[in-house]
N, C-alpha and C positions, 0 to 999 in steps of 0.2 A: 456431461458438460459441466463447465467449471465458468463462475464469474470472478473476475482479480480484479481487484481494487489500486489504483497507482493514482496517491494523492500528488498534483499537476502545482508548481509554480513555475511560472513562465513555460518552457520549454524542457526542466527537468524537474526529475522528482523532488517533493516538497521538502523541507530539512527537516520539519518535524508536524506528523500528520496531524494533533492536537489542534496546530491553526492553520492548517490547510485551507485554502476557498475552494478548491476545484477537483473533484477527484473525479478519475477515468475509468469507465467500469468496463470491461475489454472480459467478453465469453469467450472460452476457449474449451475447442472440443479435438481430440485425435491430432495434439499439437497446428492446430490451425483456428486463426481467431475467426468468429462466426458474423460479432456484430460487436460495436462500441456505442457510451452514452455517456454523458457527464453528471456526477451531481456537484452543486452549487451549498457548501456546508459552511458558508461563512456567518452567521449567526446561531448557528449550534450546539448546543452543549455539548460536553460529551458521551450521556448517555443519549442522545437525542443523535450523534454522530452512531453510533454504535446500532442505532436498532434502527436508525437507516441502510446503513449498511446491509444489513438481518435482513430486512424487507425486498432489497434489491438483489437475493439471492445472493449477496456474495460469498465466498466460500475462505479469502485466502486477500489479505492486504500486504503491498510487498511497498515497503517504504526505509526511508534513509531513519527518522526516527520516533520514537514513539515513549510517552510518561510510561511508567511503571502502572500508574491509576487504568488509563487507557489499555494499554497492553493485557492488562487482568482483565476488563470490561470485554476487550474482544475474544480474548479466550472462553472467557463464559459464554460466549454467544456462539460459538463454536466457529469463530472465524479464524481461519490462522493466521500468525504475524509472520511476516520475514523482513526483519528491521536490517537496517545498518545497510540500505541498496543504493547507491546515489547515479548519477548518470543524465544523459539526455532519454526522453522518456522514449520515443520510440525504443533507443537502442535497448534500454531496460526491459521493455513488451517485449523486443524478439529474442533477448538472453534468456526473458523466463518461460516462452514459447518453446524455445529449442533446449530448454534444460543446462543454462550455462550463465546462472546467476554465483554460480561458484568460483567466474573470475573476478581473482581481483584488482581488477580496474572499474569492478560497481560495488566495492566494501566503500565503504563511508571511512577518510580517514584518521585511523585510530582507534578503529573501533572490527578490524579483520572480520565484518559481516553483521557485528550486533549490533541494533543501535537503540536498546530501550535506554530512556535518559531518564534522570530523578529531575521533575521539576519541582518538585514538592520545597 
């Protein structure tokens, strides 16, 4: 079983996970989601983002975009990124579900799937 991370504004994914408020933690086992929960990360830092994440089991965050600072932080925590996804969230869940976040119609554009950004 696998936990993915899909940081939630409004109805699609967040533009850039750093100030995300709402992220979607959606368990996935034998491509089928088992259960979902939210966490609420709007006053958090970002190592305080990160080792939430850590704690919540997650395995794998798939978002539109993410600082270079963050991106490292999650790496170290052995979470993986898959930046540059944009879309309505469900349809995001069931392309990463079924293995077909490699259309693109969920690259971020300008970015053909990357999307770690420099805010620095």
């Amino acid at each position: 079983m696998s936990t993915v991370a899909f940081p939630v504004f409004q109805s699609r994914i967040a533009p850039v996970f750093d100030f995300a408020v709402r992220v979607l933690l959606i368990q996935i086992e034998h491509q089928r989601e088992l259960a979902r929960s939210e966490l609420y990360t709007k006053n958090l830092s970002g190592p305080e983002r990160v080792n939430t994440l850590k704690r919540a089991g997650v395995t794998t965050l798939v978002c539109a975009g993410v600082s270079n600072i963050m991106h490292t932080m999650l790496e170290n925590a052995d979470i993986r990124v898959r930046p540059g996804i944009v879309g309505q969230v469900e349809e995001v869940i069931r392309a990463y579900i079924d293995n077909r976040l490699d259309d693109p119609r969920f690259f971020m554009p300008g970015h053909g799937g990357g999307g770690v950004v420099d805010l620095e």
